[in-house]
C-alpha positions as a printed Julia matrix, in Angstrom:
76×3 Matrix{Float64}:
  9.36   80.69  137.47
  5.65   80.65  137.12
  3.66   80.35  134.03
  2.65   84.46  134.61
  6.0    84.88  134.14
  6.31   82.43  130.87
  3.92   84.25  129.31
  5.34   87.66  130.39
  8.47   86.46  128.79
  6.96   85.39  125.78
  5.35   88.64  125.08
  8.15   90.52  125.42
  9.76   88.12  123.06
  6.83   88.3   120.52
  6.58   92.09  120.82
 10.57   92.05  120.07
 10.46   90.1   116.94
  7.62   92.6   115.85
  9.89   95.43  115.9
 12.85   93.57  114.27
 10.69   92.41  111.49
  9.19   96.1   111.21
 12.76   97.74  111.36
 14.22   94.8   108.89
 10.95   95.35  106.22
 11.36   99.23  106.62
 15.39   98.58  105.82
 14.51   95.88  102.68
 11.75   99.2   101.41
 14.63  101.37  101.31
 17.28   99.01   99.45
 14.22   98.09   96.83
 13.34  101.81   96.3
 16.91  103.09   95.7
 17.83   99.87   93.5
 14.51  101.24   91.17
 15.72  104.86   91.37
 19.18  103.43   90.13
 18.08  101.32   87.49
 15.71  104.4    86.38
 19.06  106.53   86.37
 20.61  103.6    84.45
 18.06  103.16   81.53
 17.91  107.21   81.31
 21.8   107.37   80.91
 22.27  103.96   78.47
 19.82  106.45   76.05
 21.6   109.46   76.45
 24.32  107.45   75.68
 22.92  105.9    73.16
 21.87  109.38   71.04
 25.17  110.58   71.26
 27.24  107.52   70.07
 24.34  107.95   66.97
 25.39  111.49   67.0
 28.85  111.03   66.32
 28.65  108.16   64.11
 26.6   110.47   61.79
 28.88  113.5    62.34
 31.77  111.52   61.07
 30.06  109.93   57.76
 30.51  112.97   55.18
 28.43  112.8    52.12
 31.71  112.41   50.26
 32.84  109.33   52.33
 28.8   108.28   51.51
 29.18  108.36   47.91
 33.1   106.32   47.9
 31.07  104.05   49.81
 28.47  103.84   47.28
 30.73  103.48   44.59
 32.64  100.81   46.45
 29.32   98.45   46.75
 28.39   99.19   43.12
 31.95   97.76   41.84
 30.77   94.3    43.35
């Protein structure tokens, strides 16, 4: 083997890594955007969520059970 072909070798080598490290990077891009689209998704559902538990929770407080309630605290 002579060094022509060392360095021939080498190259190829080098040019290999390039295009793992490209493919890998381009792989890592796509795992980072989708895990910021699905935390996106997350925070927009835990507020939807969070309007309709409120929601509820007022739906079920009449003004009657509001003023038993009242009078309850006011015994104290």
């Amino acid at each position: 083997m002579t060094d022509k072909d060392l360095e021939e070798i080498e190259e190829i080598f080098n040019r290999s890594i390039g295009v793992f490290a490209k493919i890998f990077q381009h792989k890592l891009d796509l795992v980072i955007e989708c895990q910021k689209m699905l935390v996106e998704k997350m925070d927009g559902v835990e507020e939807r969520l969070g309007e309709k538990i409120d929601a509820v929770a007022h739906e079920h407080i009449s003004p009657s059970s509001r003023y038993r309630d009242s009078q309850k605290l006011q015994s104290f």
